[in-house]
Each structure stands twice: as C-alpha cells, then as structure tokens.
N, C-alpha and C positions, 0 to 999 in steps of 0.2 A: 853507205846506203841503208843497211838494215839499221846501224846507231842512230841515224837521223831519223827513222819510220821508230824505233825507239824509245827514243826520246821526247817526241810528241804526242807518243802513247802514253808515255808516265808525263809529263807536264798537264794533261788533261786530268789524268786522275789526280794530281796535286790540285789543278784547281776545281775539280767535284769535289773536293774535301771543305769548299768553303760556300760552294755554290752551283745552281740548277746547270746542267748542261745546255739550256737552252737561254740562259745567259753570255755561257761563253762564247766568246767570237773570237776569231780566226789571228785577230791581229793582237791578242792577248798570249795565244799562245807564241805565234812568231816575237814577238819582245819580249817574251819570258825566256826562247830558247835562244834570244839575238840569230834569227834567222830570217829569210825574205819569204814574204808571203811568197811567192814562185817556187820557192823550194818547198814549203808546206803544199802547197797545188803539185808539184811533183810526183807527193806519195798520196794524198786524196782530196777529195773533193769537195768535204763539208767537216765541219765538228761531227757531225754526226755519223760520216763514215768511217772516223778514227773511234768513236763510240763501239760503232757497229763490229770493225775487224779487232775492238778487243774484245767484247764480248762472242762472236764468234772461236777467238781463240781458247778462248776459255773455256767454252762450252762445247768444242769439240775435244778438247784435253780429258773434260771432266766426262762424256761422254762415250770416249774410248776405253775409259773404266769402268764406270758403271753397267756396258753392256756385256759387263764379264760374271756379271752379280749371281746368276743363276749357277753358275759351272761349281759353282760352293753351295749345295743345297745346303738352307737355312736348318739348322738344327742346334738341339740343348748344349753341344758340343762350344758353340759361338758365345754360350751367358758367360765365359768363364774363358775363353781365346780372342783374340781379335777374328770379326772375320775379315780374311785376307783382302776382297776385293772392296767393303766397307773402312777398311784401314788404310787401302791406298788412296779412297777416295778424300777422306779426312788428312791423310798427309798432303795431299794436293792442295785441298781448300789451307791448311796451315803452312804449305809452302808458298801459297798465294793470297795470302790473307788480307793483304794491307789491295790486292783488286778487291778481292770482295765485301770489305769493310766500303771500301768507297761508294761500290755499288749497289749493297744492298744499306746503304748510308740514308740521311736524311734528305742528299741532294742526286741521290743516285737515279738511274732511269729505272722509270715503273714498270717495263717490260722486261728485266731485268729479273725482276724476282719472277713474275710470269714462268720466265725462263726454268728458272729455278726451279719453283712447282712444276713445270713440266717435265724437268730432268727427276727428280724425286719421283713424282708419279710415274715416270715410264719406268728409273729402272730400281726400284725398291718394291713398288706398286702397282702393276703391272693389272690392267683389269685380266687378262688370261687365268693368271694368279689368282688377282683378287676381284671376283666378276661382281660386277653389284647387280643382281638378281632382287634387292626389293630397296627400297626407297632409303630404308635403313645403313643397309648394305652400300649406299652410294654416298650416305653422309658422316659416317665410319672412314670410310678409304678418305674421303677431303679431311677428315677432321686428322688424321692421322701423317698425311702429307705436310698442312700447313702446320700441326704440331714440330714435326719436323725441320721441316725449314724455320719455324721459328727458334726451335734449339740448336741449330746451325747458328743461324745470325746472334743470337746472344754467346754463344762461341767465341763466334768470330769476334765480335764487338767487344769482347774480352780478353782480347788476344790470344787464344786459347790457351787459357791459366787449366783446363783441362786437360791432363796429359792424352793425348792422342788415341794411344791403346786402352785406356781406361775410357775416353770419350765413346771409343766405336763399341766397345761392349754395352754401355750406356745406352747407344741408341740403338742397338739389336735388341737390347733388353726391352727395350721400350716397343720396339716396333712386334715382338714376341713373346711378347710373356704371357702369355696365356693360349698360347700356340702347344708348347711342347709340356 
C-alpha cells in the first residue's frame, strides 16, 4: 500500500522533469506504473492531490527543522561552524534534492516556491526578529529571503557540488555578516 502511494509519487516527479503538472493526466501515470486507474483512485483523487501530499510532506519535514532555528541564537560563532539547525536543514534539502530540483524546476508548481518563501521567511526571517518598522526595513527582509531561496535552488540545480557544511556557513555568512 504505502509502495504503490510511493511510487506514484516518484512517477509524477519523473514526469515534472519533462512537463507542466497540469499536463499530466492520470492515465499517464497509471501506464507508466502498469496500474489501473482504480488503484491510482484508491490512494487520491486528482494529479493534483498526489502534487499536494508531496508537497505537504516535505514541507512539514522541512518545517519541523526549521522551527528549532532560534534554540541556537545566531552568533560570530556560526561564520566559521555550521549552525546546527541550518545544517540539518541543508542536509535535508540534499537528501531530497532530486524533489526539490523537480519542483522548484522549470515545470515545477508556482506555489511551490511561494512555499518555500514562506518557509525561509518564517523560520530564518521571522518579522518578531526582523520587524520591518519602515518601508526599507520590509524591502531588505524580501530582498534577503528571495536572495536565499535563490541560492538554495542554484544549489540544488547543482546538485549540491557545494559541500553542505561549507554551504550552511555560506548562507549564515550571508544572511549575517554585518550583524556581529
């Protein structure tokens, strides 16, 4: 049961690697995995709710890390160690690379990165943290977000030829250097 809810989850991202989600249909995946559309209706309901509970998964994996980010206050100590809770986050994304390559890919869903920016933003970015208090202050925090997530996806898109612990001081450096 879980192999076949499995395998329809990785047959989908093999076919976003060539094309829009909203190309595929249902009987594409069922002949990709010689299975009967009945059995694909067994475990959901549309392409788009196999989209949905993978994206979901991922983003409560990556989420259950991220909201550990604070219990390590940011300090000088991080330009020059990994910090812990930004290094599991990056081993995650590099243990999952080839979903997030798909999805934040060329044929990947748009709300997907959304996502993404929202995860960066709440737990790196946090207005509590970083309150934008003038007009500046709010274009600063976006600009630093979407910096991010774009040095994520050229990462990933690279299969992370960046060693991991040298990657996550990289983006502490980045997100801090003129903090401490």
């Amino acid at each position: 049961m879980k192999d076949t809810r499995k395998a329809i989850q990785n047959e989908l991202l093999h076919q976003m690697k060539n094309k829009n989600v909203y190309a595929i249909k249902v009987t594409q995946v069922t002949q990709a995995l010689h299975i009967s559309r009945s059995t694909f209706y067994l475990y959901y309901d549309s392409i788009f709710s196999v989209l949905q509970e993978i994206e979901d998964d991922f983003f409560n994996n990556l989420r259950s890390i991220t909201s550990q980010y604070f219990t390590y206050p940011p300090n000088a100590h991080y330009f020059n160690e990994p910090h812990p809770i930004m290094l599991k986050v990056f081993t995650y994304l590099k243990e999952n690379k080839e979903t997030a390559k798909v999805l934040l890919g060329p044929y990947g869903d748009a709300r997907f990165q959304l996502r993404c920016h929202d995860t960066i933003a709440e737990g790196f970015f946090p207005p509590q943290i970083y309150p934008s208090t003038t007009k500046e202050d709010e274009y600063n925090r976006i600009y630093m977000v979407y910096g991010h997530l774009g040095l994520v996806n050229h990462w990933i898109n690279h299969d992370c030829d960046y060693d991991v612990k040298e990657f996550t001081i990289l983006c502490f450096r980045q997100i801090y250097k003129n903090t401490f």
